[in-house]
N, C-alpha and C positions, 0 to 999 in steps of 0.2 A: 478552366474553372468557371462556375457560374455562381450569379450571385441573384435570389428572387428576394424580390421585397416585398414579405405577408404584412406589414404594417409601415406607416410611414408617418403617424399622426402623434403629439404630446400624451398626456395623460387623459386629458378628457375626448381625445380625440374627435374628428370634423365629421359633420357637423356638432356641436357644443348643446347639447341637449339645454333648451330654453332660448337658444338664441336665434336673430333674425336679421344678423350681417349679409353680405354678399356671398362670402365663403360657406357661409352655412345655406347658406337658400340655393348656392349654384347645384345646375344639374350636370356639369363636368362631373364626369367617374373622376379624372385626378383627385377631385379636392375630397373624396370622398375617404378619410385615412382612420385606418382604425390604430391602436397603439402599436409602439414599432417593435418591429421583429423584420430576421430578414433569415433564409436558408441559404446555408452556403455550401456550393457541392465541386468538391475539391478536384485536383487532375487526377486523385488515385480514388477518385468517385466515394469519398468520404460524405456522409450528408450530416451539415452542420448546425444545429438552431441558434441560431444568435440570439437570448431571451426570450419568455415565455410568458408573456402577459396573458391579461383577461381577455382576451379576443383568441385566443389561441384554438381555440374549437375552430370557432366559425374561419379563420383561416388557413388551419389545415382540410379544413372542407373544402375550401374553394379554392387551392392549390392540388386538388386530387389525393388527397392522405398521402405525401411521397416518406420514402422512406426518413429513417433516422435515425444516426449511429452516434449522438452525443448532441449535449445543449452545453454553450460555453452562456455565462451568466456575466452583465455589467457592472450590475448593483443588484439592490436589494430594493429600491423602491417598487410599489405594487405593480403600477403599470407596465414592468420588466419582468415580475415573476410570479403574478396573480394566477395565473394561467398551469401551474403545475400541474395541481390535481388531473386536471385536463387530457396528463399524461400516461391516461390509465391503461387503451389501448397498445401502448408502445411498450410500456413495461410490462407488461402481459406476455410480449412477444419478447423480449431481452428484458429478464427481473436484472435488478441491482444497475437501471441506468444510468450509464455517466455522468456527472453532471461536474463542470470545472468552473471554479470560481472560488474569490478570498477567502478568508477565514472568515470573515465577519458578516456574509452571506451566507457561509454554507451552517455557521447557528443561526441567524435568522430563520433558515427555511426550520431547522430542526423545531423550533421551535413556535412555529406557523404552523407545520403541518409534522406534530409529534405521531400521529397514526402511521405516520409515514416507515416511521424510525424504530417503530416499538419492538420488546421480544417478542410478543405473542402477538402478529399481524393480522387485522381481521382480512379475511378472503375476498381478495380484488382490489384493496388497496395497490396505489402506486408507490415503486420499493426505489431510491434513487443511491447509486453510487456517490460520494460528495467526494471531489477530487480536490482539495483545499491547493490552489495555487501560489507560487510568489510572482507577486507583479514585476518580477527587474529580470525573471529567467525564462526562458524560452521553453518548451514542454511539446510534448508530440502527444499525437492522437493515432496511433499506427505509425503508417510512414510519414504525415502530416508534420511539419513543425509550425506551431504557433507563439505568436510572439506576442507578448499581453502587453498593451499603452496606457500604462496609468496617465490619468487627466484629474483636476479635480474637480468636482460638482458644484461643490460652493468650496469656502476656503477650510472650511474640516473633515470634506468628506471626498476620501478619494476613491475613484474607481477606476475599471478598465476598461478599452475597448480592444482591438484584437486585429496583427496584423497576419496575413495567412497567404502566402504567395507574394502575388503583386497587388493584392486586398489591402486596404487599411480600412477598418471597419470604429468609427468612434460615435458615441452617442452622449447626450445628455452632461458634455464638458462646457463648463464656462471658463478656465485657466488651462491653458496650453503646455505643459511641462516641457520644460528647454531638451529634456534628455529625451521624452516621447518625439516632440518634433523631427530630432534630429534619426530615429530610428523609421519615418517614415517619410525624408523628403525624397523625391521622388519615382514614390510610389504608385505605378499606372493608373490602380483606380484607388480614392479615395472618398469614402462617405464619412459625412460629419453633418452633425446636428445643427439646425438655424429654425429658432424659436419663432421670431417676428422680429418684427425691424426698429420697435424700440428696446433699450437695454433690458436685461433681464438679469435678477440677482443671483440665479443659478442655471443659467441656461446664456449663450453665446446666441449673438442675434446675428441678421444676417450682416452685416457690416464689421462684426468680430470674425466670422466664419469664412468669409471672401478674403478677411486678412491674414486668417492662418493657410488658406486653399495659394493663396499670393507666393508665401513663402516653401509652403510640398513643394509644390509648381507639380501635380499628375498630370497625367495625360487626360483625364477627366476627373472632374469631382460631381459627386451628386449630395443634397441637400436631405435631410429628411428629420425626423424628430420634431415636424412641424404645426402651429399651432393656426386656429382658425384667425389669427390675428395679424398673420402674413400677408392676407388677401391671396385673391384664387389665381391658382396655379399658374393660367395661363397670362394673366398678365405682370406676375412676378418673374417667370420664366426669361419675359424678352426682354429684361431690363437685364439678364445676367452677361460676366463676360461669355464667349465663345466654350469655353471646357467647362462650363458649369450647368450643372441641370440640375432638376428639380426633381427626386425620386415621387414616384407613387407607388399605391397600393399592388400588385401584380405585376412589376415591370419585372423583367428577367433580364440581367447581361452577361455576354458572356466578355472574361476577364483572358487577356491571351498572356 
């Protein structure tokens, strides 16, 4: 299994249009994070979008347009799913694209983008399957099973993030759910969200993130969902323990 990460950056993503921190001025490509997305391409060569934000063009451009047989969704915030329309090409080529996520995402989108959804579709619109999930039951994608980690957001707003093999894939969690935890300790690779290093009201910073990574115990964790306030990459990096890394924009692993 492989896992590319087309985004790695919060919502306004790095550099912070207006600002003249160190992270915004660096010329490191790492610090360079557009909003997070990541493709995940399965052992049965399933290709998976983990969210679709507003950068979604520009990094399916610069991932080679790979293919894509389904977009699993976290939430509903924009910088996760700005990026649909985006999905005009794909569904083009497969109408009625999959898309799996809650209930209360899959009206949001309807109601975002109702062109989408209508009887009488104007020509070229993009047409999406809405596969309305429950977060506590596991679901397949073909031979794929996926197992969806409620987390919550802030403390009214729950979402998911998605475990798929030896993957645990989590974003934009500030509360840890005792029953998510325990569906993913030990899980080879785990990605999870670290804001910056001071507290965050709905985002887990890096000294929350290192404490949930403490108790998975993977064999690797990688960092991402992260904000210009972290400071740059490279010297955040070598203060981590040994299994922790810093995801960026284009990194590829593969997952055994």
């Amino acid at each position: 299994m492989i896992i590319h990460f087309l985004g790695t950056g919060t919502s306004t993503g790095v550099p912070q249009i207006g600002c003249n921190c160190e992270a915004c001025r660096s010329t490191d490509i790492r610090d360079k994070r557009l909003r997070t997305s990541a493709l995940v391409v399965t052992d049965n060569r399933r290709h998976l979008l983990i969210d679709c934000g507003p950068d979604f063009r520009t990094q399916m451009l610069d991932a080679g347009a790979p293919a894509l047989d389904a977009i699993l969704l976290t939430h509903t915030h924009y910088d996760h799913v700005g990026g649909i329309d985006d999905m005009r090409p794909y569904c083009g080529k497969h109408p009625d694209f999959p898309v799996y996520c809650q209930p209360n995402v899959a009206r949001d989108l309807r109601n975002r983008v109702p062109y989408c959804f209508g009887s009488n579709l104007y020509p070229g619109v993009p047409t999406f399957n809405l596969r309305e999930i429950d977060d506590t039951r596991p679901f397949s994608i073909g031979p794929d099973l996926i197992t969806p980690l409620p987390v919550m957001h802030n403390p009214k707003m729950r979402i998911v993030g998605y475990r798929i093999g030896n993957l645990a894939y989590i974003t934009d969690c500030k509360t840890m759910l005792p029953e998510t935890l325990e569906k993913i300790k030990g899980v080879d690779t785990l990605v999870i969200n670290a804001l910056r290093r001071k507290e965050h009201h709905s985002h887990m910073n890096l000294q929350e993130a290192l404490g949930v990574i403490q108790a998975v115990k993977p064999r690797v964790a990688l960092l991402t969902h992260l904000s210009h306030d972290m400071g740059c990459h490279a010297d955040v990096e070598r203060t981590l323990p040994d299994n922790v890394r810093i995801a960026y924009d284009g990194l590829t692993l593969t997952i055994p």
